[in-house]
Every structure is written in structure tokens, then in C-alpha cells.
Backbone as numpy.savetxt, mean C-alpha at the origin, in Angstrom:
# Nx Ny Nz CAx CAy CAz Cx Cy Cz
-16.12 30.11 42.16 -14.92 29.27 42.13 -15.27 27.85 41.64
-16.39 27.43 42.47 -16.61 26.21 41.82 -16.87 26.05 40.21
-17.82 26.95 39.84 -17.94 27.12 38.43 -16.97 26.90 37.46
-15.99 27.38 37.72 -14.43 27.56 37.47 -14.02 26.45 36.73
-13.77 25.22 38.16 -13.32 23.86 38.18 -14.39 23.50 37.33
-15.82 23.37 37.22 -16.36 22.59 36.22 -16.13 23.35 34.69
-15.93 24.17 34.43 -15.00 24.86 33.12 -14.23 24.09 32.86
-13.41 23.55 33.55 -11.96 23.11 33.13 -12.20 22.12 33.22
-12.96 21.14 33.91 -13.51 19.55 33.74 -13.91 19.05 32.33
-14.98 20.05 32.25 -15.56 19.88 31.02 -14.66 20.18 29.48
-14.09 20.95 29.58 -12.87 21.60 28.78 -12.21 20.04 28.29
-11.57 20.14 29.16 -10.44 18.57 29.33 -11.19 17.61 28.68
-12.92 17.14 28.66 -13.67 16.46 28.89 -13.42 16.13 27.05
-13.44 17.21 26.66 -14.26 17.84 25.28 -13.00 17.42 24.53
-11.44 18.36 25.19 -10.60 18.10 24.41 -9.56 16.10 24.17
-10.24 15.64 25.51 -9.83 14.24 25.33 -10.79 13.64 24.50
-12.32 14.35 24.25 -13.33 13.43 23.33 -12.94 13.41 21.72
-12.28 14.73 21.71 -12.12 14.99 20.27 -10.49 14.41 19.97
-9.76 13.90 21.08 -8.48 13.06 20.61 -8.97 11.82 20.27
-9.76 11.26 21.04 -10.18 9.83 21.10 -10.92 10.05 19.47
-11.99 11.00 18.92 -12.93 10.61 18.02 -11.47 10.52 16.80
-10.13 11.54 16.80 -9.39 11.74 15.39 -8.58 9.85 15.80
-8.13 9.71 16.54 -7.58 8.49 16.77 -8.38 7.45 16.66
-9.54 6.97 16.90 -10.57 6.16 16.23 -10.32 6.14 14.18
-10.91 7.87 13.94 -10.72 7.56 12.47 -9.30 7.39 11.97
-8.91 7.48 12.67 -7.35 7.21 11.48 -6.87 5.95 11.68
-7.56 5.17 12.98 -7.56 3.46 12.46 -8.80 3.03 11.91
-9.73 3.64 11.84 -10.40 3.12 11.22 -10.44 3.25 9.34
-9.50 4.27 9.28 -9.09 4.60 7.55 -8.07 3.90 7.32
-7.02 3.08 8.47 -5.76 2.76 8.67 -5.14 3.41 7.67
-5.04 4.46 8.55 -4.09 5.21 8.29 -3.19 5.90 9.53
-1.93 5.24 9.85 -1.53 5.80 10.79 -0.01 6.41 10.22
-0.87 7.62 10.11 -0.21 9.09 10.33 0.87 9.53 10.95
0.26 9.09 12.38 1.16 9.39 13.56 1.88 8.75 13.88
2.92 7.81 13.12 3.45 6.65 13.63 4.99 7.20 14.08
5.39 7.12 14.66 6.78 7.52 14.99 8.07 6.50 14.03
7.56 5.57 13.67 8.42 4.60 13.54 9.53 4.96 12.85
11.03 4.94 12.98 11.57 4.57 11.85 11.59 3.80 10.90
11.90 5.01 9.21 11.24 3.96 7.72 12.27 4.53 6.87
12.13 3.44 5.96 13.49 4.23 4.64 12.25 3.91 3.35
13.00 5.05 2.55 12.36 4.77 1.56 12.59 4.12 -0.06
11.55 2.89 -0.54 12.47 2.20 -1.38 11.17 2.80 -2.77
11.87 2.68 -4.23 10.83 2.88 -5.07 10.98 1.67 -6.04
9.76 1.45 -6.56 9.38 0.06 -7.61 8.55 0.89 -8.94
8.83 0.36 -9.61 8.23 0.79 -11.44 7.21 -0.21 -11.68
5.98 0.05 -11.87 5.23 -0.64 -12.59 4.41 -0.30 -13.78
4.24 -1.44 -14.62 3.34 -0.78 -16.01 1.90 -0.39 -15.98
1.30 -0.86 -14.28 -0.35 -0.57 -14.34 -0.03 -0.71 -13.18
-0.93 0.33 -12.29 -0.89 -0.02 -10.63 -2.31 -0.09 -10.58
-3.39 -0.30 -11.10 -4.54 -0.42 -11.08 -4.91 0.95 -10.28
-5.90 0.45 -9.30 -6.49 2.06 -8.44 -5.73 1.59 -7.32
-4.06 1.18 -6.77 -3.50 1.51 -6.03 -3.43 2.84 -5.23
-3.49 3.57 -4.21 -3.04 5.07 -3.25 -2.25 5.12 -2.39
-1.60 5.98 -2.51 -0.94 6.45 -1.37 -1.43 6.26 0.26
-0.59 5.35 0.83 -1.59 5.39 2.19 -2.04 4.39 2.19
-1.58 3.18 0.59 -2.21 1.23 1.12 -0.77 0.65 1.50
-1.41 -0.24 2.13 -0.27 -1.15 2.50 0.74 -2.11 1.45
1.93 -1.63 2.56 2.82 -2.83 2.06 2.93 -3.86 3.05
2.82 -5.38 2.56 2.75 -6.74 2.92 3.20 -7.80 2.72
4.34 -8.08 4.08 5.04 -9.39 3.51 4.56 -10.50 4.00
3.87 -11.63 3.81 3.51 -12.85 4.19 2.15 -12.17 5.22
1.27 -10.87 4.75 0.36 -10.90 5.28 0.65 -9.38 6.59
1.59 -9.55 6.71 2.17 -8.84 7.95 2.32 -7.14 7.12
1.70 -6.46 7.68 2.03 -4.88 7.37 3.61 -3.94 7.55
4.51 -4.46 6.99 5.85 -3.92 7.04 5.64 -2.68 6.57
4.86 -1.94 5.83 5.14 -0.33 5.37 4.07 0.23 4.80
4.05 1.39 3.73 2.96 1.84 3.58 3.50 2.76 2.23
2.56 2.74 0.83 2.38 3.46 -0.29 3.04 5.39 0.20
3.94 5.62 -0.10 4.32 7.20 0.46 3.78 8.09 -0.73
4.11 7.76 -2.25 3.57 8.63 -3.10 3.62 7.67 -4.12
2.86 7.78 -5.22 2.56 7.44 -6.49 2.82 8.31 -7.91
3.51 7.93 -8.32 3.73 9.10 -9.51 3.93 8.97 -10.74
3.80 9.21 -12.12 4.74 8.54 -13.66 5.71 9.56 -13.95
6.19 8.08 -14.50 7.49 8.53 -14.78 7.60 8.59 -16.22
7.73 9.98 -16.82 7.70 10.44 -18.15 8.71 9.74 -18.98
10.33 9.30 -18.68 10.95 8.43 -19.19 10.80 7.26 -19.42
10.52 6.59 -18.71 9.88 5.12 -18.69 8.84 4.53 -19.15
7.82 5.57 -18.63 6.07 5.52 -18.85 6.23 4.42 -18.02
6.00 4.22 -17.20 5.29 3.68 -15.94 5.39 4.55 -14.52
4.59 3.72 -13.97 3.82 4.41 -12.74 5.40 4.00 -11.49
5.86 5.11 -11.31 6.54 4.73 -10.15 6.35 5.04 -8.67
6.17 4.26 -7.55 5.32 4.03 -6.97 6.85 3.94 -5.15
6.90 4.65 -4.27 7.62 5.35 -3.71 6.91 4.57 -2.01
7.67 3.66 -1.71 7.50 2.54 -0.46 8.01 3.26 0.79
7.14 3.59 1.94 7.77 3.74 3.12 8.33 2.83 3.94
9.09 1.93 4.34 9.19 0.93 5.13 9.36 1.10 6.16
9.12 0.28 7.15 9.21 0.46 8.74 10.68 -0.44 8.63
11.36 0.56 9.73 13.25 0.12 9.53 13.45 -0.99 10.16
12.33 -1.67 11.02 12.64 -2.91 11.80 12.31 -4.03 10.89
12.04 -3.92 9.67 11.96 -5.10 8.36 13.00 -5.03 7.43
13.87 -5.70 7.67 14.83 -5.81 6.23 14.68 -6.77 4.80
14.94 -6.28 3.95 14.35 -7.11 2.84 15.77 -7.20 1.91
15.74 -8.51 1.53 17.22 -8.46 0.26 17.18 -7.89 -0.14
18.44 -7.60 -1.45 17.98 -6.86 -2.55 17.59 -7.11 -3.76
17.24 -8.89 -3.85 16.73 -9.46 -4.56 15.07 -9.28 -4.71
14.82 -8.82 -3.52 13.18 -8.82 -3.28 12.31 -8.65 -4.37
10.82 -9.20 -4.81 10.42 -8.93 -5.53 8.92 -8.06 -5.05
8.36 -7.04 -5.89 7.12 -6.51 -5.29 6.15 -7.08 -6.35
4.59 -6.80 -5.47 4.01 -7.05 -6.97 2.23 -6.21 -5.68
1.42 -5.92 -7.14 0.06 -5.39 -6.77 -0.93 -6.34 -6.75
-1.35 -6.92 -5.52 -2.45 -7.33 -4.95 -3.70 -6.69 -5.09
-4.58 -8.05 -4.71 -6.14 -7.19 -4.22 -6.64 -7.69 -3.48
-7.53 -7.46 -2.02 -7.53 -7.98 -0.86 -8.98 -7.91 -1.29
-9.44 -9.45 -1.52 -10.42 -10.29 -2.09 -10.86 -9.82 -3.63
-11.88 -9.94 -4.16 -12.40 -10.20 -5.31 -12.17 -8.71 -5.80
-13.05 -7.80 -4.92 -13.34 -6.25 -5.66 -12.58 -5.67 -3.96
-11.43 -6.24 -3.74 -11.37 -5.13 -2.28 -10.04 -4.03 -2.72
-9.50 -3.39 -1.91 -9.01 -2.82 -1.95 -6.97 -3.17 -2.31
-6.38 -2.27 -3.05 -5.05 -2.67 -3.51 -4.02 -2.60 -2.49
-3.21 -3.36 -2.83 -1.81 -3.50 -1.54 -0.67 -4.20 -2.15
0.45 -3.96 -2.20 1.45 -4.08 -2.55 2.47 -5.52 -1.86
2.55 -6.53 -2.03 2.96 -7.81 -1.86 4.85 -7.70 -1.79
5.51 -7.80 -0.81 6.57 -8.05 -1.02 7.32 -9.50 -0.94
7.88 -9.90 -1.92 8.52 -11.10 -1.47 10.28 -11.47 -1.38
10.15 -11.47 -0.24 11.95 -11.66 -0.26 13.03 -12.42 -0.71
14.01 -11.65 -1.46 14.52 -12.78 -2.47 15.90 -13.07 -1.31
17.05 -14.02 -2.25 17.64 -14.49 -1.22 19.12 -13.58 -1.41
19.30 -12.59 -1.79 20.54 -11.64 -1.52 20.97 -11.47 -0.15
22.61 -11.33 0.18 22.85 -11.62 1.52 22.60 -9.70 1.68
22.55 -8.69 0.97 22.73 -7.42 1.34 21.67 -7.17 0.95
20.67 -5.93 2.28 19.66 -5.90 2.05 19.29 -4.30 1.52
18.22 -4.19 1.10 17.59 -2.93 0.85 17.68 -1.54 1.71
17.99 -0.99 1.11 18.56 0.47 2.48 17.87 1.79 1.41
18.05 2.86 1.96 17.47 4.26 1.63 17.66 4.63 0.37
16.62 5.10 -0.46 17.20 5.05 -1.80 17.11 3.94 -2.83
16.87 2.41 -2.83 16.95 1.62 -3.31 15.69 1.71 -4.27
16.03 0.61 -5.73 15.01 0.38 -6.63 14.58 -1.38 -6.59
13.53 -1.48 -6.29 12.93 -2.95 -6.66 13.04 -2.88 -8.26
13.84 -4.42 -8.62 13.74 -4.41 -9.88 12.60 -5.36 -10.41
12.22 -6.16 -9.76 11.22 -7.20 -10.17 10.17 -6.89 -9.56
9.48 -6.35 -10.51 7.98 -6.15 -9.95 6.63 -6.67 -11.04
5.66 -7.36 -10.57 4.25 -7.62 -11.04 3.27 -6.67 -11.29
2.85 -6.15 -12.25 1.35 -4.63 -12.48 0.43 -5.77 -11.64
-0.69 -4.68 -11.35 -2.21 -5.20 -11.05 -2.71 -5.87 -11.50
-3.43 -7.13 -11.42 -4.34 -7.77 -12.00 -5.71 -7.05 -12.57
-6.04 -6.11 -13.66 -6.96 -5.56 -14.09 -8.35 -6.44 -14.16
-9.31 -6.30 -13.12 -10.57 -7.41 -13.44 -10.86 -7.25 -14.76
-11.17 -5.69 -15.54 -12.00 -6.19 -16.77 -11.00 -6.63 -18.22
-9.40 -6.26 -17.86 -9.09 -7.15 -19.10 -8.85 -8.64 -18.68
-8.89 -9.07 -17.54 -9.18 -10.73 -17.22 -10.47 -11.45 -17.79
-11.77 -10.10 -17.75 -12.87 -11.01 -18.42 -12.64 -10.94 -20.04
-12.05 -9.66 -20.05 -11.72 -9.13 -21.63 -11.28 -10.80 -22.25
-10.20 -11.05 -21.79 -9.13 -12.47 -21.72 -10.47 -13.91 -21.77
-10.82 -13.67 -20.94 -11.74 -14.30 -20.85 -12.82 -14.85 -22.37
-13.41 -13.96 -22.30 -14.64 -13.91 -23.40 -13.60 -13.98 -24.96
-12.73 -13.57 -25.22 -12.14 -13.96 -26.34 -11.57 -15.24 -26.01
-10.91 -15.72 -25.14 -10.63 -17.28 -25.49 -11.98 -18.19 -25.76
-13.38 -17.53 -25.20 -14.29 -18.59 -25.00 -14.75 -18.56 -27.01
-14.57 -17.13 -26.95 -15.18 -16.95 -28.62 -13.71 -17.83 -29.79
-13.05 -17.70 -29.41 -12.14 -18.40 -30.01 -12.09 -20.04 -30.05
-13.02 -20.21 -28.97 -12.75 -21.92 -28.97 -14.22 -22.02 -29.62
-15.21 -21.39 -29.82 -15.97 -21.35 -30.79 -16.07 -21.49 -31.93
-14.64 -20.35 -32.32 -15.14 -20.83 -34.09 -13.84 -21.62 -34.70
-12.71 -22.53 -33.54 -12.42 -23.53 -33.32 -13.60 -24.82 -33.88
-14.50 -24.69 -33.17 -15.62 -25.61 -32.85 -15.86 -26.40 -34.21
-16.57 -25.33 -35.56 -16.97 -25.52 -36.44 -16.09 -25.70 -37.69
């Protein structure tokens, strides 16, 4: 009998170790999965999303209001249209503008929202019309090294 009870101690033991280890990684990937929250979903067009994914954040003034739901192109347009989960306790005009961040030099991509001043706000279904592509590092140096060669043969 006693044997029994330590079966089921240990059991319990094992199955709370292995909740705790999946709940560790999925903040530590932040990625929360499991969020109950109510979210609507808004989509934005851009001409380059750099290495944006599904699963980065959306960020207004720093603050995590939502999260990348899918990424996709759009064969009519040719751009990348890019499919926002929002958490329903953030309302945003419908002026709002988005644009693609990078969280420091070489870190990882996230999506910037900034709120414009429309009195009616963004609801299920909606399109951001003003949106910013990624800052591409290597056509910035690209940009770069030709203005420097250009003020070169300026020079002479």
C-alpha cells in the first residue's frame, strides 16, 4: 500500500516537472501560446519585412500589445502581407501607422505601432495603411559605400 502512495507522489512529481520545464521554454522563446487573451486581427502590407516571424512582437511605445499571427505574399500586390494578433484590451485609431523595427544593432525584428489621431478605432478585419519595410543592414552599407565613392570622384 505504501508503495502505492509513493507511485503517485512521484507520478504527480514528474508530471508537475514537465509543466514547469514546457512553461519555462515558452517564456523563454516568448512565446506565449497559451494566452487566453482576447485579440482581433488586423493586416499591414509591406515591401520588405526583412527576417521578420510569426510569433515577434507587436509594440507600442515599447509595451507588447500583440504578436506576428502569419506572414505571407501577396501575389497581387507583391508585397509581404503580414497578419497582427492584437490583444483586445489595446485600441489603436485607424489612422495608426506600423513600421519594422530591430531590437538593437543585429537583434531580433518587431513590428512598431504608432497611433494616429482618428476618433474610430481599429476592429477585426482592418488594413494598416501606412506602413515602413525593414531597415535592410546590408543595403544601408550598400548606401553607404556608394555615397562615400561618390564624394570621391566629386573630389578630383
Amino acid at each position: 500500500m505504501q508503495r502505492k502512495s509513493l507511485d503517485v507522489w512521484v507520478g504527480l512529481f514528474v508530471v508537475f516537472g514537465v509543466a514547469a520545464l514546457m512553461f519555462l521554454a515558452l517564456k523563454a522563446g516568448n512565446n506565449s501560446t497559451f494566452s487566453l487573451a482576447k485579440t482581433y486581427e488586423i493586416t499591414a502590407k509591406f515591401d520588405n519585412i526583412g527576417s521578420l516571424r510569426p510569433q515577434a512582437a507587436v509594440k507600442a511605445s515599447g509595451v507588447v500589445v500583440g504578436r506576428v499571427a502569419q506572414v505571407a505574399f501577396d501575389d497581387k500586390s507583391y508585397k509581404a502581407s503580414v497578419t497582427l494578433e492584437m490583444d483586445s484590451t489595446y485600441k489603436f485609431p485607424k489612422d495608426s501607422s506600423a513600421k519594422i523595427l530591430t531590437a538593437g544593432l543585429l537583434g531580433e525584428q518587431y513590428i512598431g505601432i504608432e497611433a494616429g489621431g482618428d476618433e474610430k478605432n481599429l476592429v477585426q478585419g482592418d488594413k494598416i495603411a501606412r506602413t515602413q519595410s525593414a531597415a535592410v543592414l546590408e543595403d544601408l552599407i550598400n548606401q553607404f559605400i556608394y555615397s562615400k565613392a561618390a564624394d570621391g570622384k566629386d573630389a578630383n
